[in-house]
ChimeraX commands (.cxc) that place a marker at each C-alpha (Angstrom):
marker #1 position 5.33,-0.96,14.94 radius 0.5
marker #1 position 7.01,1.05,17.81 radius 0.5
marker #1 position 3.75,3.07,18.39 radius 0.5
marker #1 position 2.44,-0.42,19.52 radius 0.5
marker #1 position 4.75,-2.05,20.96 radius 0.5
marker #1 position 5.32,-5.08,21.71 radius 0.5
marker #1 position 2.06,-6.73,19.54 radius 0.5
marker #1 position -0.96,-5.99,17.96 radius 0.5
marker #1 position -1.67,-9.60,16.15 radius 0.5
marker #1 position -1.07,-13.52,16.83 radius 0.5
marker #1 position -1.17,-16.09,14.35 radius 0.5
marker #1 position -3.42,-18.47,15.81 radius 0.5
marker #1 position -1.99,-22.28,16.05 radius 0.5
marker #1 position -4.23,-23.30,13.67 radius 0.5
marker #1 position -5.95,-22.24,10.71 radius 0.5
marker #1 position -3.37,-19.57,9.87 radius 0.5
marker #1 position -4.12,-18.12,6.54 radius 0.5
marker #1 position -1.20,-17.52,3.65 radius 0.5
marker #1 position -0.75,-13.57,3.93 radius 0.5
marker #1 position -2.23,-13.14,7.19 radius 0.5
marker #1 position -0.47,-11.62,10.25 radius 0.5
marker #1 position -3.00,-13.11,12.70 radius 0.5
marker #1 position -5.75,-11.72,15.31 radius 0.5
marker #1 position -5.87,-9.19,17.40 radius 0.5
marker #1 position -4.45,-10.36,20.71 radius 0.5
marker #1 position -6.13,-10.00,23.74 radius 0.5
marker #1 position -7.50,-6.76,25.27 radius 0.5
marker #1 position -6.96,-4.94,21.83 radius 0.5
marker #1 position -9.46,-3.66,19.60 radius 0.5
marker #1 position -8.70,-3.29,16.09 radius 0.5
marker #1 position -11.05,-1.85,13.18 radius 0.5
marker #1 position -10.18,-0.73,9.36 radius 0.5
marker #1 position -12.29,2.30,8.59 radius 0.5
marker #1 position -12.85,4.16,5.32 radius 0.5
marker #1 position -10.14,6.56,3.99 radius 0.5
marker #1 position -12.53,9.45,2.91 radius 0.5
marker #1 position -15.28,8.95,5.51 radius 0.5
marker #1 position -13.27,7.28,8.67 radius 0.5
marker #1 position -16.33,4.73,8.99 radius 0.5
marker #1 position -15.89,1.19,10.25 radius 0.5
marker #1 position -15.86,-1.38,7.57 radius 0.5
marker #1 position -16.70,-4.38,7.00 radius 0.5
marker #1 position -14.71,-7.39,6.50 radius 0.5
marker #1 position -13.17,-7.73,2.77 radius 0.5
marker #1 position -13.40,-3.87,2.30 radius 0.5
marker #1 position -9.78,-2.10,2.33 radius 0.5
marker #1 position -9.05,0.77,4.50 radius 0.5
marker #1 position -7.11,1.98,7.16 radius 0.5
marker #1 position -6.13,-0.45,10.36 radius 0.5
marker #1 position -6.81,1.24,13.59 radius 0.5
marker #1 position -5.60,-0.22,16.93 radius 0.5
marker #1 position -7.00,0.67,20.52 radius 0.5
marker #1 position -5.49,-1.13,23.42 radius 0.5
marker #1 position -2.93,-0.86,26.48 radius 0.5
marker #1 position -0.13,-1.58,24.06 radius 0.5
marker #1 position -0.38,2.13,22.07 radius 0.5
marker #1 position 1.73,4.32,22.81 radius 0.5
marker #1 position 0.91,7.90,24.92 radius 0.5
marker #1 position 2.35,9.64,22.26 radius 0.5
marker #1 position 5.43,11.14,20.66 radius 0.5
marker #1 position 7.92,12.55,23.46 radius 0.5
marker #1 position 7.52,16.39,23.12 radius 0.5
marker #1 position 5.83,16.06,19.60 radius 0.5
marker #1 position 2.13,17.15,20.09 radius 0.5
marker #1 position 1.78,17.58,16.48 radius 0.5
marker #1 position 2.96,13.97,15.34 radius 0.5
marker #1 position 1.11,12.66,18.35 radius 0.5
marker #1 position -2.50,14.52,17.15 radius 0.5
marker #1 position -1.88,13.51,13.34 radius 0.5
marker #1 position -1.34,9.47,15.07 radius 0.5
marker #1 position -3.92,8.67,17.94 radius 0.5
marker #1 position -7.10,10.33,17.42 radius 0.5
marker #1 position -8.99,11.85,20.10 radius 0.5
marker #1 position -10.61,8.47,20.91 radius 0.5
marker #1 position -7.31,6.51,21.38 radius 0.5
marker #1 position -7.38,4.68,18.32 radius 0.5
marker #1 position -3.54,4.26,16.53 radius 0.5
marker #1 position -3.56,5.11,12.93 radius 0.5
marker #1 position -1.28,2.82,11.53 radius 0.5
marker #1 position -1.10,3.96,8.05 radius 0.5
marker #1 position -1.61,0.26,6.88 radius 0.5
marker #1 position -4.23,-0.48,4.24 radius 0.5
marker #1 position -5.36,-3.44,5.43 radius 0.5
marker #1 position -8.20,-5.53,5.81 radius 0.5
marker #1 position -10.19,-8.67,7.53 radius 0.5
marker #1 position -12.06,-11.32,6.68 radius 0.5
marker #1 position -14.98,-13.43,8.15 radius 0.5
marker #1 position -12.73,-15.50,11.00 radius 0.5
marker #1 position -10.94,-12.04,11.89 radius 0.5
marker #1 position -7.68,-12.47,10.49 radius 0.5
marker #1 position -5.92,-9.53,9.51 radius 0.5
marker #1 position -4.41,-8.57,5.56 radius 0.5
marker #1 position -1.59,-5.79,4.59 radius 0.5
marker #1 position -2.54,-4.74,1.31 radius 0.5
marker #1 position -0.41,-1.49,1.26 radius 0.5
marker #1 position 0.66,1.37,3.34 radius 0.5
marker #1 position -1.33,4.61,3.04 radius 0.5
marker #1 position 1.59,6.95,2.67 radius 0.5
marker #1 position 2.49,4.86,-0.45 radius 0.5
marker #1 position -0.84,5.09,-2.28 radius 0.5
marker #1 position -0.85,7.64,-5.55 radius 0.5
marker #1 position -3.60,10.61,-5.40 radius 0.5
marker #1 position -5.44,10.48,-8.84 radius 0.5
marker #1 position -8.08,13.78,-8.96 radius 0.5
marker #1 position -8.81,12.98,-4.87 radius 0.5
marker #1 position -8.98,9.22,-5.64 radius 0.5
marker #1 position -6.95,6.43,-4.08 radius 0.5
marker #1 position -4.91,4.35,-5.98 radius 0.5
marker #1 position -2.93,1.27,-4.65 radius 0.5
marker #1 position 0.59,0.81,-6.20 radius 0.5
marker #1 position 0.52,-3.46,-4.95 radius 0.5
marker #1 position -2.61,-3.53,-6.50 radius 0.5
marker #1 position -1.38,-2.39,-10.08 radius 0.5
marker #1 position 1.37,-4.54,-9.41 radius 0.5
marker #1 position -0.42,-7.79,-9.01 radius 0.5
marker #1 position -1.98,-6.73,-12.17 radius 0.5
marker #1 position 0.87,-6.15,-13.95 radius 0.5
marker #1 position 2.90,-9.66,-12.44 radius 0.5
marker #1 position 0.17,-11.61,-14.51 radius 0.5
marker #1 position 1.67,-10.31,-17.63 radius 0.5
marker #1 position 3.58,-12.87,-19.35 radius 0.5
marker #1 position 6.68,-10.73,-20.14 radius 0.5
marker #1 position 6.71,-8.95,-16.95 radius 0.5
marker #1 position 9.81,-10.34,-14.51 radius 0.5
marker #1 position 9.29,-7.62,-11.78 radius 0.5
marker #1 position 7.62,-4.93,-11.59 radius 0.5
marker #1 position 6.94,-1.40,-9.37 radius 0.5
marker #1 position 4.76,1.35,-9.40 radius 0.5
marker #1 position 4.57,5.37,-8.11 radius 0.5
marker #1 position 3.09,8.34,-8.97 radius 0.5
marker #1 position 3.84,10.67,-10.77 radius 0.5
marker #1 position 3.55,14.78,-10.62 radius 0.5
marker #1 position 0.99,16.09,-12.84 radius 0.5
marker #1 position -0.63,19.67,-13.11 radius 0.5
marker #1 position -4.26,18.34,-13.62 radius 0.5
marker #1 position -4.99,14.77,-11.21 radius 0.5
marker #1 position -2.01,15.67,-9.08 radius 0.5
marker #1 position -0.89,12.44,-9.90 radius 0.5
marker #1 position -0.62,10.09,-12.26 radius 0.5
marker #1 position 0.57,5.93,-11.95 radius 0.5
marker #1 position 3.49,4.90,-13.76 radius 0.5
marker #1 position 4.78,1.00,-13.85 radius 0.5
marker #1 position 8.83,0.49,-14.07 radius 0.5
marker #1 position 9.00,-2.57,-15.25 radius 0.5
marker #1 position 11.85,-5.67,-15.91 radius 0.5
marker #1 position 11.16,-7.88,-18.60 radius 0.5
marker #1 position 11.91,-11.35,-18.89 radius 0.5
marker #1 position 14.56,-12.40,-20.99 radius 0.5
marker #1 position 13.56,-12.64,-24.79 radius 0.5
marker #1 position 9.59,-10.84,-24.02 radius 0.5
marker #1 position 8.79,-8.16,-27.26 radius 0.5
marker #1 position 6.02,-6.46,-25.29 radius 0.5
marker #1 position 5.68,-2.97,-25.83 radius 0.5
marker #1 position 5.12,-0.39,-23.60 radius 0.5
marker #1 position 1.81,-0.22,-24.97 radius 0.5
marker #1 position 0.88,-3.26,-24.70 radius 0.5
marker #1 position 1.67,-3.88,-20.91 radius 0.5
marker #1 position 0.02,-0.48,-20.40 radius 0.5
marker #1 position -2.89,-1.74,-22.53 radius 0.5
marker #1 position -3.00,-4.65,-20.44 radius 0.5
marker #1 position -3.38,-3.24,-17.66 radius 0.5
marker #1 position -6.33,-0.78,-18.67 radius 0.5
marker #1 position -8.56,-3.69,-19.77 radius 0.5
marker #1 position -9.01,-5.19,-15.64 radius 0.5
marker #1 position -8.77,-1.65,-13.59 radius 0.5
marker #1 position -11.24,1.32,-13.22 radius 0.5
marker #1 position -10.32,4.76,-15.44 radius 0.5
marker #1 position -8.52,6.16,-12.87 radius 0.5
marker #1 position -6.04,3.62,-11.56 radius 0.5
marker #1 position -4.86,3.33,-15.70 radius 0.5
marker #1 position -0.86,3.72,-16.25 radius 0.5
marker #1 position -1.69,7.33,-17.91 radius 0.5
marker #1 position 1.63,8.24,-16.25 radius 0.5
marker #1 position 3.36,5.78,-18.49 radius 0.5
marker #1 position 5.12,2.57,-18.66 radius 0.5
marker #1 position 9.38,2.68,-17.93 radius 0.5
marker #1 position 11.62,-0.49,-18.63 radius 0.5
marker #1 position 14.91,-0.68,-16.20 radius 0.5
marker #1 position 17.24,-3.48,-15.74 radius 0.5
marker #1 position 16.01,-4.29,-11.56 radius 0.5
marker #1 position 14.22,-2.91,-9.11 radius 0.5
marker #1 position 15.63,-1.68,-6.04 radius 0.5
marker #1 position 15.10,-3.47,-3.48 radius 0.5
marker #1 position 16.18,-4.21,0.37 radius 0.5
marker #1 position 18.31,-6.95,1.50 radius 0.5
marker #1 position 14.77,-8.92,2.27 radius 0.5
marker #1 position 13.21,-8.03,-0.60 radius 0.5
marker #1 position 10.85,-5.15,0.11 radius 0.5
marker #1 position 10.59,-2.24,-2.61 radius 0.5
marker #1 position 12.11,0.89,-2.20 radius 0.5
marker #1 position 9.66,3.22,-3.87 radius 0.5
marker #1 position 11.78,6.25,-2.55 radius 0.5
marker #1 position 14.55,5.56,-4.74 radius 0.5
marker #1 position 12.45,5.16,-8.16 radius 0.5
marker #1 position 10.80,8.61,-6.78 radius 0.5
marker #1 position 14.10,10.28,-6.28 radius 0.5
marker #1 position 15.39,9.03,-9.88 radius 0.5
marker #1 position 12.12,10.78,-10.99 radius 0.5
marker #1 position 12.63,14.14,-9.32 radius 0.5
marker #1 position 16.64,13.92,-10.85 radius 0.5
marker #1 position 14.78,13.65,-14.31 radius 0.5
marker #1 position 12.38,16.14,-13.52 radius 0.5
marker #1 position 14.43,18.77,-12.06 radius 0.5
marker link #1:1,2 radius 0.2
marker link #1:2,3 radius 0.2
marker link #1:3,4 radius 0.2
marker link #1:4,5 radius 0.2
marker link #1:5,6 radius 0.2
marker link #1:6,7 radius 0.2
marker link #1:7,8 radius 0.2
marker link #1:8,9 radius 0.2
marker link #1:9,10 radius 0.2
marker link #1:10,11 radius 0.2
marker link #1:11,12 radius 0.2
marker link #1:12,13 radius 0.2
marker link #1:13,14 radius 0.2
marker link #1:14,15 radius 0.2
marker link #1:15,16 radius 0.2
marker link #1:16,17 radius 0.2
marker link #1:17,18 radius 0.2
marker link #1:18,19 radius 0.2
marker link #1:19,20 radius 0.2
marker link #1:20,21 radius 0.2
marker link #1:21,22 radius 0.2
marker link #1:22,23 radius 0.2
marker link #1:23,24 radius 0.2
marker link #1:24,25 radius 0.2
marker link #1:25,26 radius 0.2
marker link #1:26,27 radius 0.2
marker link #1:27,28 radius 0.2
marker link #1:28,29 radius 0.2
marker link #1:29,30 radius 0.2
marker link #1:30,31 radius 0.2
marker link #1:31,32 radius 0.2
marker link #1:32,33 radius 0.2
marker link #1:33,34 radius 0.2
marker link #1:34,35 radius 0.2
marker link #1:35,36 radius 0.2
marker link #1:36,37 radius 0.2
marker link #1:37,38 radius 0.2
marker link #1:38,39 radius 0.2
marker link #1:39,40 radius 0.2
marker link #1:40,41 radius 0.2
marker link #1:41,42 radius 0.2
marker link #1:42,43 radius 0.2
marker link #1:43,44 radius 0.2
marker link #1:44,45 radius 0.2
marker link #1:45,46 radius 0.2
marker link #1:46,47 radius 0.2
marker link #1:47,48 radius 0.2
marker link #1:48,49 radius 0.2
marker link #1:49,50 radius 0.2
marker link #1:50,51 radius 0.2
marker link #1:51,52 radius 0.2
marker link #1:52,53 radius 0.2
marker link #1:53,54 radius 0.2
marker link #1:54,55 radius 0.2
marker link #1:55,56 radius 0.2
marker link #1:56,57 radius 0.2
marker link #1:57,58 radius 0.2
marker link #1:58,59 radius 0.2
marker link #1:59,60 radius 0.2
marker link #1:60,61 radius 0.2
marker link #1:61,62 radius 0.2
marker link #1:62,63 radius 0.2
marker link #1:63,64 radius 0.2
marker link #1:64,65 radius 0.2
marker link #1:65,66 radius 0.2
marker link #1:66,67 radius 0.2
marker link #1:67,68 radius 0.2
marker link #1:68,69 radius 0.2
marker link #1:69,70 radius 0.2
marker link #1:70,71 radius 0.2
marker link #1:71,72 radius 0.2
marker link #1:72,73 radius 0.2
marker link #1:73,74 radius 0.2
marker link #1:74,75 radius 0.2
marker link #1:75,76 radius 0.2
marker link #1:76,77 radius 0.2
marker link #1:77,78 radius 0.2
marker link #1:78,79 radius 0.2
marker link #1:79,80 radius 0.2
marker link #1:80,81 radius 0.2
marker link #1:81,82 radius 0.2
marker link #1:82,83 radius 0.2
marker link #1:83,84 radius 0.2
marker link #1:84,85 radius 0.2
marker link #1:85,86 radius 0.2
marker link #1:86,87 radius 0.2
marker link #1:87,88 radius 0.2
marker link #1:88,89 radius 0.2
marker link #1:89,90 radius 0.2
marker link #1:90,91 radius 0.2
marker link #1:91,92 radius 0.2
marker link #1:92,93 radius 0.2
marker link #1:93,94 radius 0.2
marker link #1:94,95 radius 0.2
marker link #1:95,96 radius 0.2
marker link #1:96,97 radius 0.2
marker link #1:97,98 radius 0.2
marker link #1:98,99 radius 0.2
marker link #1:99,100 radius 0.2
marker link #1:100,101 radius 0.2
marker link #1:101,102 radius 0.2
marker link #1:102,103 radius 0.2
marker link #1:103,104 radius 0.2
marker link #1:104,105 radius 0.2
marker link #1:105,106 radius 0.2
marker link #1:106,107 radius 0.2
marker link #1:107,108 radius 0.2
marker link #1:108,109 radius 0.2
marker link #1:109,110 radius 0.2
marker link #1:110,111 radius 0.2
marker link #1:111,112 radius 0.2
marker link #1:112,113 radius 0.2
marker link #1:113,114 radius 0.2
marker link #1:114,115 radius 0.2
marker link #1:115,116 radius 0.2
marker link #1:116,117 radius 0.2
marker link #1:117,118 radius 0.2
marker link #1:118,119 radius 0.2
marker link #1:119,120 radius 0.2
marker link #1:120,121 radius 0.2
marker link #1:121,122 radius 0.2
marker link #1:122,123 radius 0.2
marker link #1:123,124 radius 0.2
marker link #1:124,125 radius 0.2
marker link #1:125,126 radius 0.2
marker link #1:126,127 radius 0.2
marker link #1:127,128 radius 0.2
marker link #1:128,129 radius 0.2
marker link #1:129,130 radius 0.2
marker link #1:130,131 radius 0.2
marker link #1:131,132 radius 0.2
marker link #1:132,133 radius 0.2
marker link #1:133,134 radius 0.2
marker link #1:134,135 radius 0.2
marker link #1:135,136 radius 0.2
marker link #1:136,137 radius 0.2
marker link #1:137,138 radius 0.2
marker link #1:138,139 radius 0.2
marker link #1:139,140 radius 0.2
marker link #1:140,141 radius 0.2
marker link #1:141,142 radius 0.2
marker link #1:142,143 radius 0.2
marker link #1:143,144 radius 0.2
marker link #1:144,145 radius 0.2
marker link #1:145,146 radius 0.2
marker link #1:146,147 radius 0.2
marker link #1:147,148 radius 0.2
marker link #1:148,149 radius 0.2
marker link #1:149,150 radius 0.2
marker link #1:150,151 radius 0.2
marker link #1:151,152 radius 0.2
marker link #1:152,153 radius 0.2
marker link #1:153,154 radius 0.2
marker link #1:154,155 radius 0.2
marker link #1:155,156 radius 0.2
marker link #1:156,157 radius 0.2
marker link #1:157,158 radius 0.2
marker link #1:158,159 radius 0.2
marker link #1:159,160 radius 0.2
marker link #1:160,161 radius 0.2
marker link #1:161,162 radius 0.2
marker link #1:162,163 radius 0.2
marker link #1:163,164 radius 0.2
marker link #1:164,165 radius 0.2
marker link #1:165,166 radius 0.2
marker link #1:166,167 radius 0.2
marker link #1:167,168 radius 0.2
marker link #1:168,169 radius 0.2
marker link #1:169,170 radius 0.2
marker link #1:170,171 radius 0.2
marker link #1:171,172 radius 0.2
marker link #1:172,173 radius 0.2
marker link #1:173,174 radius 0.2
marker link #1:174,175 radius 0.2
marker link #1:175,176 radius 0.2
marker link #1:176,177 radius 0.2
marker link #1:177,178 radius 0.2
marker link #1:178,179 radius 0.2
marker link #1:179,180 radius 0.2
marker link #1:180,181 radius 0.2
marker link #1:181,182 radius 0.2
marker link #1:182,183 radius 0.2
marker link #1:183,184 radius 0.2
marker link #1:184,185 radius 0.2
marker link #1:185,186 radius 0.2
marker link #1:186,187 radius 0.2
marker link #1:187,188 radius 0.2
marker link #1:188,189 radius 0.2
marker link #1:189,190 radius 0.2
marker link #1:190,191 radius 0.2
marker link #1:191,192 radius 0.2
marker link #1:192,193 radius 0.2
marker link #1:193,194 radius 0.2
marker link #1:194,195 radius 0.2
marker link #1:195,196 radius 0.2
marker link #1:196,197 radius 0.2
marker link #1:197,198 radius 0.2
marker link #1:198,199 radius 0.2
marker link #1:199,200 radius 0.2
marker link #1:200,201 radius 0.2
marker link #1:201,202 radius 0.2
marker link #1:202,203 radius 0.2
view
């Protein structure tokens, strides 16, 4: 990220790990602390990466505001990556905060639904958002592509789901079959669009 520029992370030579993007490189300190709390964790336990070295930025150029809401006023660079680290101190992306729905003040992680809902056997691709609702705030819903030939229901994929996740992190905002999702040239979701093709429903 520009905040950090040029690196936060190496891949080390040997024992790089499938998913990892490395260690922190030298002279940086980087923690993942609790969303709710803002308390170091431990390795294994998601949260938000931090970064504290001579690589973060000063700030935003005349933008005290954005500056405030991105270094704290101990240094540390809020990323906005839900990450976390294991026991050799290699780093994981699980998600980026701004993308995780709100469910009644709870967190819920859109890749992890997804991951869920990939094990499915008639599930091709998959994406999740959340929804607007008047009581949680929010609400997930899965748009899923089916393979070729699959006779799942909605109910049963949402069904599916509800048997390996906790109450809150259930598809209560409803299951949505479309043709593809939208994507980038590299592959990366583009939850904006599926949320913009929600508001044009809504509104």
């Amino acid at each position: 990220m520009t905040e950090s520029s040029p690196v936060t992370h190496m891949s080390p030579i040997v024992n790089n790990k499938i998913g990892s993007f490395g260690e922190p490189v030298s002279r940086t300190r980087v923690k993942v602390v609790d969303l709710n709390t803002g308390e170091s964790l431990g390795p294994g336990q998601e949260g938000e990466m931090c970064v504290f070295g001579p690589q973060v930025m000063k700030g935003y150029y005349k933008n005290v505001k954005a500056t405030e809401e991105t270094i704290d006023s101990t240094g540390w660079l809020h990323t906005g990556d839900i990450a976390y680290y294991d026991e050799q101190n290699q780093f994981f992306i699980v998600d980026r905060l701004k993308e995780l729905i709100k469910v009644k003040g709870l967190q819920v992680s859109p890749s992890e639904l997804e991951d869920v809902l990939r094990r499915h056997p008639a599930v091709l691709d998959v994406a999740v958002i959340g929804v607007p609702d008047d009581i949680s705030g929010e609400l997930p819903r899965a748009y899923v592509v089916k393979k070729s030939g699959a006779a799942a229901s909605k109910e049963d994929i949402a069904e599916f789901v509800d048997e390996k996740v906790a109450p809150h992190k259930r598809l209560k905002g409803g299951v949505v079959f479309i043709d593809s999702i939208p994507k980038t040239s590299t592959g990366k979701l583009l939850r904006r669009e599926l949320k913009s093709m929600l508001l044009s429903q809504i509104s």
